[in-house]
N, CA, C and O atoms as a DFTB+ gen file, in Angstrom:
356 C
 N C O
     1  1       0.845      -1.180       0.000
     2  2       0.000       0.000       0.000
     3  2       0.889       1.242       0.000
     4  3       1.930       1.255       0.656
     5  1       0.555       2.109      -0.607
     6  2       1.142       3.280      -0.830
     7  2       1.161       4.151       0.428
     8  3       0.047       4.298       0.930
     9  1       2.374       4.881       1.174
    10  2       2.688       5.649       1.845
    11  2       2.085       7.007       2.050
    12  3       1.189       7.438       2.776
    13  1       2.855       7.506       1.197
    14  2       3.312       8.905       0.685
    15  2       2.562       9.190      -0.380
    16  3       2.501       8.539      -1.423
    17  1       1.793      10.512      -0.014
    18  2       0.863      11.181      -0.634
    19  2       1.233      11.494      -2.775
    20  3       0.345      11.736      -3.592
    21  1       2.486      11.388      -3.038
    22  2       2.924      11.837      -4.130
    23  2       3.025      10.023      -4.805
    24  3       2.991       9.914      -6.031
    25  1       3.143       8.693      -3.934
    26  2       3.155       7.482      -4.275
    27  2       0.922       7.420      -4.642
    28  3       0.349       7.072      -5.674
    29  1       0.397       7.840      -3.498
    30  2      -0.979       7.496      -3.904
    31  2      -1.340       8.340      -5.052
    32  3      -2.134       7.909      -5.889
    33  1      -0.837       9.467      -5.151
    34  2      -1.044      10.372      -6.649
    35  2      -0.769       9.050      -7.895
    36  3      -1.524       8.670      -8.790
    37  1       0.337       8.670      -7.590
    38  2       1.691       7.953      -9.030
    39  2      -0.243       6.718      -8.734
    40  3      -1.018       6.875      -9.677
    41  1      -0.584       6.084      -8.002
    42  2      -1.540       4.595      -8.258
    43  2      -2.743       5.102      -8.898
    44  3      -3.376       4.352      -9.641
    45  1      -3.163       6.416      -8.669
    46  2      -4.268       6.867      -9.540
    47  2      -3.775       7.209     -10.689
    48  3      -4.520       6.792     -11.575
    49  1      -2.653       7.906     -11.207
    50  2      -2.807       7.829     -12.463
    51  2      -2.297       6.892     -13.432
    52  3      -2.150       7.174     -14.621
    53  1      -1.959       5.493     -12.784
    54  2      -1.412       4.304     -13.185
    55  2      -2.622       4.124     -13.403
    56  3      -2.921       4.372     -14.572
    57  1      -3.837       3.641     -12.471
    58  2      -4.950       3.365     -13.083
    59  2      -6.204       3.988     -13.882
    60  3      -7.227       3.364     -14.163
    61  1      -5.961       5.206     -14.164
    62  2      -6.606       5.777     -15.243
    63  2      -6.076       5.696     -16.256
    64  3      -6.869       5.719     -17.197
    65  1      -4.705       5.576     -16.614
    66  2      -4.251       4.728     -17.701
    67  2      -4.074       3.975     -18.368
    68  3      -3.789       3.880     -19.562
    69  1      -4.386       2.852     -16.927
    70  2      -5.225       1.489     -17.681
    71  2      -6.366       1.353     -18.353
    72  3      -6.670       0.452     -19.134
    73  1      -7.155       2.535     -17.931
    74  2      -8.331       2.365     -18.255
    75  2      -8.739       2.727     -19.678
    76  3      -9.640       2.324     -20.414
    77  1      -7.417       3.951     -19.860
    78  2      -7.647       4.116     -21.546
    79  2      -7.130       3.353     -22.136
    80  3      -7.754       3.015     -23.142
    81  1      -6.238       2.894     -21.986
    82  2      -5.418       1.464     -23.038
    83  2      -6.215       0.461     -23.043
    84  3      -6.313      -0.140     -24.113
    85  1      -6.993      -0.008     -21.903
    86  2      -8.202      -0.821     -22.004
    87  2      -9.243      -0.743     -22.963
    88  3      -9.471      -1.690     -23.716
    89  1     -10.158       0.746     -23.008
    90  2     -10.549       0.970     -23.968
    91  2     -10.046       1.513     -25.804
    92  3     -10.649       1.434     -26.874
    93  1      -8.951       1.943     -25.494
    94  2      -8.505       1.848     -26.649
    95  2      -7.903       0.561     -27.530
    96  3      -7.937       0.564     -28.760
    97  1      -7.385      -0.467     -26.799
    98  2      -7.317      -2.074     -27.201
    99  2      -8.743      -2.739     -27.642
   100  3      -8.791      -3.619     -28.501
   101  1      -9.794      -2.281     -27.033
   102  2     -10.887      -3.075     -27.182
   103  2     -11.957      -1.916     -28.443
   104  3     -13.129      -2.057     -28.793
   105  1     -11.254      -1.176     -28.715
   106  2     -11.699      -0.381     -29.748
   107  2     -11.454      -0.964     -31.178
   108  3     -12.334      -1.197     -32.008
   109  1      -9.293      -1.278     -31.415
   110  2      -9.237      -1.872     -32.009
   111  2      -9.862      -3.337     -32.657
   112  3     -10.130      -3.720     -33.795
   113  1      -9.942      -3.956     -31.235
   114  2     -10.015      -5.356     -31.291
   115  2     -11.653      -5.482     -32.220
   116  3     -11.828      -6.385     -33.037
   117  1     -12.706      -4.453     -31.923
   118  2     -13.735      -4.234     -32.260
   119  2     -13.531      -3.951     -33.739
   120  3     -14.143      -4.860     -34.300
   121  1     -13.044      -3.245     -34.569
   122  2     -12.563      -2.324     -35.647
   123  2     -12.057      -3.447     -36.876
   124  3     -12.270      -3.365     -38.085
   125  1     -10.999      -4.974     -35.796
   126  2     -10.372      -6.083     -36.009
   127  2     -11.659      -6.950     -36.433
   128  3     -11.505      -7.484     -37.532
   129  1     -12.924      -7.220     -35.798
   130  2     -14.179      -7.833     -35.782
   131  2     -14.450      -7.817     -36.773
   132  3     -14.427      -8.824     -37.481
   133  1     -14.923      -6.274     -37.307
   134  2     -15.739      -5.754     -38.831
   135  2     -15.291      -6.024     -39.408
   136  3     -15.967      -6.602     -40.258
   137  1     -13.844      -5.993     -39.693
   138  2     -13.103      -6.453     -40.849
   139  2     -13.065      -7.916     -41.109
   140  3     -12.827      -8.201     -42.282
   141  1     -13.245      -8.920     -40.285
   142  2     -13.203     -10.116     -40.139
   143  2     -14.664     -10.469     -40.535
   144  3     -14.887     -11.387     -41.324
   145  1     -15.534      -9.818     -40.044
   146  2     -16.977     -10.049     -40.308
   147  2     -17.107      -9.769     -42.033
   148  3     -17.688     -10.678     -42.627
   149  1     -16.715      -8.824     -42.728
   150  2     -16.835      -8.328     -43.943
   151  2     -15.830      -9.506     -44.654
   152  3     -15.729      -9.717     -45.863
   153  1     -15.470      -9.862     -44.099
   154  2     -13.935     -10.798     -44.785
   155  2     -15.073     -12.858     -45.304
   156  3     -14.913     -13.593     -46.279
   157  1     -15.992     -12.989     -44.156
   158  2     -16.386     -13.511     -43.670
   159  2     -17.932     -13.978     -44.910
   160  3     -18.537     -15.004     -45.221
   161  1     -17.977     -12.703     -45.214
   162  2     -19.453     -12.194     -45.919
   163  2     -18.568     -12.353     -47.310
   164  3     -19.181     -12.935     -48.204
   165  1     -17.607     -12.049     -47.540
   166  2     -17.042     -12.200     -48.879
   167  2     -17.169     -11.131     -49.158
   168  3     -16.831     -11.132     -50.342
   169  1     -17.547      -9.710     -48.794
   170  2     -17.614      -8.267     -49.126
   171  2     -16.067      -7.642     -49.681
   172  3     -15.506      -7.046     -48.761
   173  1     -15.523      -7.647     -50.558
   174  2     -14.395      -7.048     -51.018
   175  2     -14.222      -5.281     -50.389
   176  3     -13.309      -4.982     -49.619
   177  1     -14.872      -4.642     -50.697
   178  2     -14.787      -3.657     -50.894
   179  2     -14.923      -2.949     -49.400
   180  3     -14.098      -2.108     -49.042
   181  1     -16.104      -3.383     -48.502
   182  2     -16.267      -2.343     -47.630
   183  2     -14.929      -3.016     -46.480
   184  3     -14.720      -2.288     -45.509
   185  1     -14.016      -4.392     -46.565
   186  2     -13.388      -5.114     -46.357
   187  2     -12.177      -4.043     -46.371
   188  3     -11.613      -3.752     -45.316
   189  1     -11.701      -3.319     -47.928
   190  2     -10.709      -3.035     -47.885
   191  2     -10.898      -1.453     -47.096
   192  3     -10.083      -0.926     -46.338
   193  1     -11.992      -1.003     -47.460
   194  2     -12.541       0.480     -46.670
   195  2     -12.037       0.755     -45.149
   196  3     -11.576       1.759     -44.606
   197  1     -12.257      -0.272     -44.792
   198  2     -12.354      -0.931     -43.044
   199  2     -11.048      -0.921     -42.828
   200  3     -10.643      -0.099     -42.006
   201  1     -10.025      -1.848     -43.519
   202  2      -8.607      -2.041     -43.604
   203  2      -7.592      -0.836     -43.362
   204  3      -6.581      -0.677     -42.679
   205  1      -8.455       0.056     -44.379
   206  2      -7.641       1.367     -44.258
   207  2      -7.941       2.145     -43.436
   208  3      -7.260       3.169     -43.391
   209  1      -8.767       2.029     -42.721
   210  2      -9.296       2.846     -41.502
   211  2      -8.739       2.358     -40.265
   212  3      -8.597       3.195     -39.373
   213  1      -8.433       1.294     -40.060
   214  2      -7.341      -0.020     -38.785
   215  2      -6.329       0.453     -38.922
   216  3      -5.926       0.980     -37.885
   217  1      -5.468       0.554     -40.008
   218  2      -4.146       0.630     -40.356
   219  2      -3.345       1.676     -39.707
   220  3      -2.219       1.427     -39.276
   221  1      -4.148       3.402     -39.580
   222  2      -3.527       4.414     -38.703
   223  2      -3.668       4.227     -37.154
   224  3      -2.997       4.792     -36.290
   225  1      -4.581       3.405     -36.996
   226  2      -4.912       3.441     -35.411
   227  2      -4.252       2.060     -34.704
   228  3      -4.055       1.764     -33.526
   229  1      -4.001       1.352     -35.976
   230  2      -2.666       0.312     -35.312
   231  2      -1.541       1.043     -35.216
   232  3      -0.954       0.817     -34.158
   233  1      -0.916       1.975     -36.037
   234  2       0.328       2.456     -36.006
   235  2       0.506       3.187     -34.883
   236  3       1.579       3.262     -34.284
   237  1      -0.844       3.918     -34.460
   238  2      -1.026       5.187     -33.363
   239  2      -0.905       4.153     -32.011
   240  3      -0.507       4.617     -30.943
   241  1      -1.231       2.902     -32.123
   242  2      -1.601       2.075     -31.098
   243  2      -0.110       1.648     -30.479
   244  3       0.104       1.696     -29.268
   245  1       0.954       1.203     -31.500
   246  2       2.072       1.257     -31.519
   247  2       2.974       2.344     -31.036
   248  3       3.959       2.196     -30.313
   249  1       2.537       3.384     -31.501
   250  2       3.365       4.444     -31.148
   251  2       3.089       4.810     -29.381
   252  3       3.859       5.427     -28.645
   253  1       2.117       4.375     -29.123
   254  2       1.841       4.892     -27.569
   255  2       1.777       3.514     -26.928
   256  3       0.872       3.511     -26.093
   257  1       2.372       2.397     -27.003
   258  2       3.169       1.399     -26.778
   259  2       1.626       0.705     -25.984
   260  3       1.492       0.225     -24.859
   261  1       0.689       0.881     -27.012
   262  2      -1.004       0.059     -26.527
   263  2      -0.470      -1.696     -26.726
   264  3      -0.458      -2.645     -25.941
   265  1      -0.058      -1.538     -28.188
   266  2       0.452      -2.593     -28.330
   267  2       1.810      -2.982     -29.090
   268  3       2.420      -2.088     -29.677
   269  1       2.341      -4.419     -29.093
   270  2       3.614      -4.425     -29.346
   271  2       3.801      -4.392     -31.095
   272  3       2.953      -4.787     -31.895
   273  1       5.318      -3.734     -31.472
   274  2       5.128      -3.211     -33.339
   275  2       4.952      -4.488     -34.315
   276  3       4.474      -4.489     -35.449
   277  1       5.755      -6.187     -33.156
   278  2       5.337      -7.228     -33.560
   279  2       3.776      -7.961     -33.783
   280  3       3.283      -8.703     -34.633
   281  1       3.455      -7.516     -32.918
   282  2       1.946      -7.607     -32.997
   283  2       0.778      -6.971     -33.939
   284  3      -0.258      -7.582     -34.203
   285  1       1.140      -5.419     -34.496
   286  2       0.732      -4.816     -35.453
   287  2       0.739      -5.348     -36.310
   288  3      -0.253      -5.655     -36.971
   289  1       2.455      -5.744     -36.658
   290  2       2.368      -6.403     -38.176
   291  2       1.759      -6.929     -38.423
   292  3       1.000      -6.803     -39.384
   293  1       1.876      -8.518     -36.968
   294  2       1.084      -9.636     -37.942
   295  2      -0.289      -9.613     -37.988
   296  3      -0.860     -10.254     -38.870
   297  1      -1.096      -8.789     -36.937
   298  2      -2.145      -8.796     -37.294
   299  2      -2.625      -7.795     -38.780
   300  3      -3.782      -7.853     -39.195
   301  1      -1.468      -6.833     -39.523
   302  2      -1.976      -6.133     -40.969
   303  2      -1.448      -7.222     -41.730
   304  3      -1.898      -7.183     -42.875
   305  1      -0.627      -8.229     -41.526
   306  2      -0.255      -8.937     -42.746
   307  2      -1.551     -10.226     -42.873
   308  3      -1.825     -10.835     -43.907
   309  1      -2.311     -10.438     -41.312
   310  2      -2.861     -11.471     -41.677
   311  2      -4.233     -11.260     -42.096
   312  3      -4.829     -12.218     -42.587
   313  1      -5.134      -9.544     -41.905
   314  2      -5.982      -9.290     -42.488
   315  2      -5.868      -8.511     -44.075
   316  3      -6.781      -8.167     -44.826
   317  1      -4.332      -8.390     -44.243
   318  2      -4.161      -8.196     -45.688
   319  2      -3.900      -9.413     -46.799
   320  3      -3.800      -9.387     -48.026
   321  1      -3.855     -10.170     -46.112
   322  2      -3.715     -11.597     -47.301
   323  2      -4.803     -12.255     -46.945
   324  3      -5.018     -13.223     -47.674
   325  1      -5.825     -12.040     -45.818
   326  2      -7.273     -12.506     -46.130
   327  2      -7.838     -11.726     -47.490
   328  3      -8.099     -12.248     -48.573
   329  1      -7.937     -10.465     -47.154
   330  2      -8.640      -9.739     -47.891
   331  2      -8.227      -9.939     -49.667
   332  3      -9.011      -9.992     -50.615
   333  1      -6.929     -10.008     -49.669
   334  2      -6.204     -10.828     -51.013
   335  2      -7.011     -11.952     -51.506
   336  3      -7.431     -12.014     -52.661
   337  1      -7.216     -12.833     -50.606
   338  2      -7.572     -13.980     -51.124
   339  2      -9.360     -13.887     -51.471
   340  3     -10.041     -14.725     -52.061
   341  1      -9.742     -12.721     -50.946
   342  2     -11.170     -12.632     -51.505
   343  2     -11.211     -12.503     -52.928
   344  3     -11.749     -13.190     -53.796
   345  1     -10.271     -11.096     -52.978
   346  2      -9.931     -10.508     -54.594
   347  2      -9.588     -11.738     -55.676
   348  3      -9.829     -11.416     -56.840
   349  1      -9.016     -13.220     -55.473
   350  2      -8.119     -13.841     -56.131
   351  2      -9.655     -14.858     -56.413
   352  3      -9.751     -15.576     -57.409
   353  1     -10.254     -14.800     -55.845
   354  2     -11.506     -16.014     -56.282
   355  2     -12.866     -15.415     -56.531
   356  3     -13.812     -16.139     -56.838
């Protein structure tokens, strides 16, 4: 348990920080859904719409260390060669 008045400051804003990375992870993860859902439906188009709309808010997600830059990738490489394989059949 925290002491010192400037340590109970540092646990509140540890946990309001969780709370946005929480919701901002589960924003993506949501954003990750549609695209999977459209992928799913065989929808090409609103598929790639969606794609490009993920793509800055993974990078932004990265940059404020939401999530790891390994993790970005593979999740754009593995909804970009779904979406490929719609186009190819």
């Amino acid at each position: 348990m925290a002491n010192t008045s400037s340590a109970k400051k540092r646990t509140r804003v540890i946990e309001r920080k969780t709370k946005i990375r929480e919701m901002q992870k589960s924003k993506i993860k949501s954003l990750i859904k549609s695209v999977e859902s459209s992928i799913s439906k065989k929808d090409q188009k609103t598929a790639m719409e969606q794609l490009k709309k993920i793509d800055p808010k993974l990078q932004a997600a990265g940059n404020k260390k939401i999530l790891t830059k390994a993790k970005i990738s593979r999740i754009q490489k593995r909804l970009n060669s779904r979406v490929a394989d719609i186009t190819k059949k």
